[in-house]
N, C-alpha and C positions, 0 to 999 in steps of 0.2 A: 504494500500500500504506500503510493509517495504522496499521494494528496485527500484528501478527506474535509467536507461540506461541514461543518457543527452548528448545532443549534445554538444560539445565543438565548438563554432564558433569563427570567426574573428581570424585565426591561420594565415590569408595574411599579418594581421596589425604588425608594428614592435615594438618590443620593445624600452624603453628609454634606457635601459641600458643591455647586456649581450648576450646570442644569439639571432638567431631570433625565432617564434614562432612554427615554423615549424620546425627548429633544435632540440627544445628542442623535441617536441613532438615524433617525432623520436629515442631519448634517450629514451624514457620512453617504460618500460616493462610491459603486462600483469599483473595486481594484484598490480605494483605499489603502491605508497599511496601518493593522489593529496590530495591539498586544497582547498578549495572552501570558497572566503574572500567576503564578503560583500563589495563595495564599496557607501554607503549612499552620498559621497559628490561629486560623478560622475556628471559633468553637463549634460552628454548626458541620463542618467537614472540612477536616486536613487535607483532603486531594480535591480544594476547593480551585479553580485557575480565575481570575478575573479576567473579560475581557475589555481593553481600555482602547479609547479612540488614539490617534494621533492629538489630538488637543488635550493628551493627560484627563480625562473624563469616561470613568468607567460607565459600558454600555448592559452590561449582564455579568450571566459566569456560562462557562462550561457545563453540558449536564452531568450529573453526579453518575453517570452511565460512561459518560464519554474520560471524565477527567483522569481516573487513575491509567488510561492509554497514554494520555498527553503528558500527564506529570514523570512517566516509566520512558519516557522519550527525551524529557528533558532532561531526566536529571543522568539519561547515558552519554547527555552535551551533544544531541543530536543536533542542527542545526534547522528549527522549527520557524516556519515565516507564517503571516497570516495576514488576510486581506477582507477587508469587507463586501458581504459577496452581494444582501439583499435584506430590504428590510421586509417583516413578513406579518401578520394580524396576532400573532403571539410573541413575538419580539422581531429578531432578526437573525441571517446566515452569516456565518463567516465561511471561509475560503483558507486553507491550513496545506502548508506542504511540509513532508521530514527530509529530504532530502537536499537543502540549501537553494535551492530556486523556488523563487516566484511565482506564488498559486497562480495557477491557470484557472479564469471562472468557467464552470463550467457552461455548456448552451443548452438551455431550456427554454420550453415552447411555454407560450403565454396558459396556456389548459395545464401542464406540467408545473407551473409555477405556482398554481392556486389550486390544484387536487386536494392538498392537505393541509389549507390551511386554518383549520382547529389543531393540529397537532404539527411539533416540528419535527421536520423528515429532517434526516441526517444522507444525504445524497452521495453514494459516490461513482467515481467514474468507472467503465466495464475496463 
């Protein structure tokens, strides 16, 4: 697997400080370049990852499904990049590669973009 779609959840919750999570998400463009922070001293989950915009403004986390993949990645010092792929009716996707290049978004048809949008799909490529 060199790239991998993730849901961005918890985009309702507010932040402590700057806009809210849904504003920022909003701001963010296609191809973007998101962060994806490890949070180890989270009380609610140590394999929590924040994902934070370029403007230093957290947009969500990782789902608690997905993160012990991404945290076992990083902490091999794999070289993990991430893009923002798409905002979505329960938060938003990002776009993750492990291999040191540049997620590629993936192309999705307008009917494929909104099939599930009550639930976030986790997309990847064949």
């Amino acid at each position: 697997m060199q790239s991998l779609s993730l849901a961005v959840v918890g985009a309702d919750f507010s932040n402590r400080r700057g806009p809210t999570r849904r504003f920022e998400i909003a701001l963010c463009a296609p191809g973007e370049r998101v962060h994806l922070v490890p949070e180890p001293k989270n009380p609610v989950d140590p394999q929590a990852i924040q994902i934070v915009s370029e403007r230093d403004v957290v947009m969500g986390y990782v789902t608690a499904e997905r993160a012990p993949l991404i945290n076992s990645r990083l902490a091999r010092g794999m070289d993990v990049r991430a893009v923002f792929q798409a905002a979505t009716a329960w938060g938003a996707l990002v776009r993750v590669s492990f291999d040191g290049t540049e997620p590629v978004l993936p192309t999705v048809t307008v009917a494929e973009q909104h099939a599930d949008d009550d639930a976030p799909p986790e997309w990847r490529d064949p």
